[in-house]
N, C-alpha and C positions, 0 to 999 in steps of 0.2 A: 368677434369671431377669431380676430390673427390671437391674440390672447388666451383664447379658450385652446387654438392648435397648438400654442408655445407650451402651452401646460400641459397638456396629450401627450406632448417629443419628449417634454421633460422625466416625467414619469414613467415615461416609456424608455428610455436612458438609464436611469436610476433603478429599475426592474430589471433590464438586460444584465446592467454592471454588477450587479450583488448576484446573479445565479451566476455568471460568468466567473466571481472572483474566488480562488480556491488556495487556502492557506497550508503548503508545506512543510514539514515535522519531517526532520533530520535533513541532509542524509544519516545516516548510522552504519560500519564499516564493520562487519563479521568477518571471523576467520574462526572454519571449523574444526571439528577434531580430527578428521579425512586429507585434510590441505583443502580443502575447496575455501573460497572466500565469494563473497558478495557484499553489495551497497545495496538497502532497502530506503527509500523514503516513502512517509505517507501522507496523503490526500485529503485534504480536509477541505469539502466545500464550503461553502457560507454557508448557515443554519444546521451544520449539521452539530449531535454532539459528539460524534466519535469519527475517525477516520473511516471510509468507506471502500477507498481503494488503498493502494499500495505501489510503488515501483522500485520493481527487482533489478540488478543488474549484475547480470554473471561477470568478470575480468576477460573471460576470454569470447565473450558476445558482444557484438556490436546492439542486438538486441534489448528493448526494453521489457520484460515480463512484468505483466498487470496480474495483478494479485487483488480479491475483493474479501472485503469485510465477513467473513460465514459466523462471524458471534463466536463468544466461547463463554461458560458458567464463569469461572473464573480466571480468565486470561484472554487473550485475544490468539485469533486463528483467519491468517488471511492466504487462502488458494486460489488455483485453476485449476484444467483437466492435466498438469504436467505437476507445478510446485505447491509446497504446502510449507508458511513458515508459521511456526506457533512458539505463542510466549505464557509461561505460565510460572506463576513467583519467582521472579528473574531467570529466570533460563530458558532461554530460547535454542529453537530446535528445528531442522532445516530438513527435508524431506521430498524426494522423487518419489509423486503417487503414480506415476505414468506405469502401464504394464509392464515396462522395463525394470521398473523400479519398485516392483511386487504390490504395484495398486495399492490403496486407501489403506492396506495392512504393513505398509513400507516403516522401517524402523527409523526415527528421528536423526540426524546427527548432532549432536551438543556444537552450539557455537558461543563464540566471544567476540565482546564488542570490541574492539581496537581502534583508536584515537588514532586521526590522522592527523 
């Protein structure tokens, strides 16, 4: 019986720790053609094959903005109800969809990676 419960915990251990464990991709360091800059890294849980989240960080926010995976045909597009960054044959493009920022019709800003 103690046997059969040591195998229960263990498994039970080795299940928690793989959904628990999540592999990050970058940071990566933009600065766009506005002046605005940001740091994006992304979220890669176990199992999964693509990133699913994302984490945004403006220079002048203490704030982390999550950003989630919405697919793209051929490039990737990770938003919220405020930010949209999208990457499509290397050019990524940084964008306020918030009403401020003329909604889901808001024009991209061209950004560049910059090595820290």
């Amino acid at each position: 019986m103690v046997s059969f419960r040591l195998s229960v915990v263990a498994i039970t251990i080795v299940l928690l720790s793989s959904l628990a464990y999540a592999e990050d991709i970058g940071p990566f360091h933009y600065k766009c053609d506005d002046g605005r800059s940001f740091t994006i890294t992304f979220v890669k849980a176990e199992g999964e094959s693509s990133p699913m989240t994302a984490r945004l960080a403006l220079p002048k926010s203490k704030d982390v903005i999550v950003l989630t995976n919405k697919g793209g045909a051929s490039g990737i597009h990770y938003a919220n109800d405020r930010y949209a960054y999208d990457e499509w044959h290397g050019n990524v493009s940084f964008r306020d969809i918030s009403k401020k920022g003329k909604g889901k019709n808001a024009q991209g800003v061209s950004c560049h990676e910059v090595k820290k």
